[in-house]
N, C-alpha and C positions, 0 to 999 in steps of 0.2 A: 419872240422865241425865248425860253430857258436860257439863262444863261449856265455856259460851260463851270464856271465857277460852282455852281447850285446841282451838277452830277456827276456824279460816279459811275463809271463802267466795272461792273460784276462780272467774273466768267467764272462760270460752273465749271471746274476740271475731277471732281470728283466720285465719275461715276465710275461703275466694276469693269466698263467696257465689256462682259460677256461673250457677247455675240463677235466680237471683232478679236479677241482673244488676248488685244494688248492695249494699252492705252493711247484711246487717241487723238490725244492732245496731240501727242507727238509722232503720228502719223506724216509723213509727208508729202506735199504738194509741189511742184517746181522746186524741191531743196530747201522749203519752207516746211518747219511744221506746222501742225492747223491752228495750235493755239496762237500763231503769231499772226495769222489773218483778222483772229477775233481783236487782238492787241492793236493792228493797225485799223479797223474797222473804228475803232471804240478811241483812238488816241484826238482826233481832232474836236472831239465834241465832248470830252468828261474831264476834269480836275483832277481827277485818282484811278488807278485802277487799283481791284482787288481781285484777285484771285483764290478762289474758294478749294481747297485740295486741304488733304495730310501729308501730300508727299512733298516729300523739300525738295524734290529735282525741281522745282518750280519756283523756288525763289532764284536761279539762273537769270530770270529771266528780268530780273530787278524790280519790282512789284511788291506791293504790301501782299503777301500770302496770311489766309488764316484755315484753320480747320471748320470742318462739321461741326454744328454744337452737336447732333443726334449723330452719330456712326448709323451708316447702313440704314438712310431712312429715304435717300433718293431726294430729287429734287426742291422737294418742299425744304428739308432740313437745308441745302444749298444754299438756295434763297434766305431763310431765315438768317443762316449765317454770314450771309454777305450783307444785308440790309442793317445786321448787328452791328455790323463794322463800319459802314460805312456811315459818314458824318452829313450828306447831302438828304436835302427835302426828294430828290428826282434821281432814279437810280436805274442805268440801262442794262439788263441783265442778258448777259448770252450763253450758252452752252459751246462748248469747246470744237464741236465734231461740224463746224458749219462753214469751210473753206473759204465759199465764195460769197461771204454776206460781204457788207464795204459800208461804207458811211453814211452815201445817198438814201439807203432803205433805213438806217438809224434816225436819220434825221427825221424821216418822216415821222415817226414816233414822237418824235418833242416837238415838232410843228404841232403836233396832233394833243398838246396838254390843254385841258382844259380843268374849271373848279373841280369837278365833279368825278372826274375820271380818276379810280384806285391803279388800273391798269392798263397800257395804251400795248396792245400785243396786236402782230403781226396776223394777216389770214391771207393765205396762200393757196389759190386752189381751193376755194372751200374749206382750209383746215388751218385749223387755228393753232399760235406758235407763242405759246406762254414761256420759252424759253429765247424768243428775238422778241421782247419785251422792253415795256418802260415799266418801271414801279415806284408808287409812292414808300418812302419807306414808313411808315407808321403802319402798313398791310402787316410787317411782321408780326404784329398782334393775335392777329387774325391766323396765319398762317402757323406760329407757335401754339396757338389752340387746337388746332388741327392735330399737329405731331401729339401734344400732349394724350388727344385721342387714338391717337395709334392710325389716326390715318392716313394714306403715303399719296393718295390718287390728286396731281399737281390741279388738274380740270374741277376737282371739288373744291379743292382750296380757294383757285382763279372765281368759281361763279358764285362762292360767298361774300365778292369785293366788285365794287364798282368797277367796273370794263367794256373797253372799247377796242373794236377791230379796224386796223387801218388795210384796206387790200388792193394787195401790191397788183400792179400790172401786169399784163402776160409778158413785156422785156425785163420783168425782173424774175422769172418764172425759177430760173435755177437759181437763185442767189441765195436761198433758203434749204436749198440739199441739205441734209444731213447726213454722214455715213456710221450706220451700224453694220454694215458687212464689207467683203471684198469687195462683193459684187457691187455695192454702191460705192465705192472707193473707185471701182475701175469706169465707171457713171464720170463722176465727177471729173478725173484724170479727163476724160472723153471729151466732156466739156470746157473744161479748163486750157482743154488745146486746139480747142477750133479757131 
């Protein structure tokens, strides 16, 4: 296995939230906010974390924070700018809004490195999760070529690079939630207390 020294944990905190109306990161779970799930998810198995955001409410949290290199370019720019930053060959990349992810499903990811693999991403249910992710970082190459083209769609970016889907179990079925509305917010809460 990887060793911890040789990755970083990335978390996307960057996005407009939209749909949910506020950011959230800091949404909460049990008097937890969500970004501290990703934090304890990502803390036994990486050498650094960074966190990807503009907002400085996030260096609170004691973390190297860096900005977007692209504003307003959605996940692709995320990743770029976290892969920038970060000094490791092996880079586990998560999005902020995922409560109930934990370590056991990360792990499986870097069990899962092999020569050849650019990307070792999560599938769940048939659907594939470029944001509970491992990434080589020399992808940013790739990925900055992309932005430079104006284009934002993360799935385009992902199947220009060598990738592999690791798929989860049906007992890790919720560990992958994500919430973009109440309604999946009141989902999760549902779950989280049974």
């Amino acid at each position: 296995m990887v060793n911890k020294k040789d990755i970083t944990g990335i978390i996307l905190a960057g996005g407009k939230s939209s749909r949910m109306g506020t950011d959230k990161s800091f949404l909460m779970l049990n008097e937890k906010p969500f970004i501290q799930y990703s934090i304890e998810a990502l803390k036994p198995l990486v050498s650094e974390i960074i966190i990807v955001s503009d907002n400085q409410n996030y260096d609170a949290f004691g973390f190297k924070r860096v900005n977007d290199i692209t504003k307003n370019a959605g996940p692709i720019a995320g990743i770029c700018s976290g892969l920038e930053a970060s000094s490791t060959t092996y880079n586990l990349i998560l999005s902020c809004d995922i409560p109930l992810i934990n370590s056991e499903i990360l792990k499986k990811l870097i069990h899962a490195v092999d020569d050849d693999s650019e990307i070792i991403q999560i599938e769940n249910q048939g659907k594939t999760m470029p944001l509970i992710a491992l990434y080589k970082r020399h992808i940013k190459d790739i990925f900055n070529d992309f932005l430079q083209k104006n284009e934002r769609r993360l799935r385009i970016a992902v199947k220009a690079c060598n990738s592999k889907n690791i798929i989860l179990e049906k007992v890790h079925e919720f560990s992958t939630m994500n919430v973009n509305t109440k309604e999946e917010l009141k989902r999760i809460e549902d779950v989280y207390n049974r």
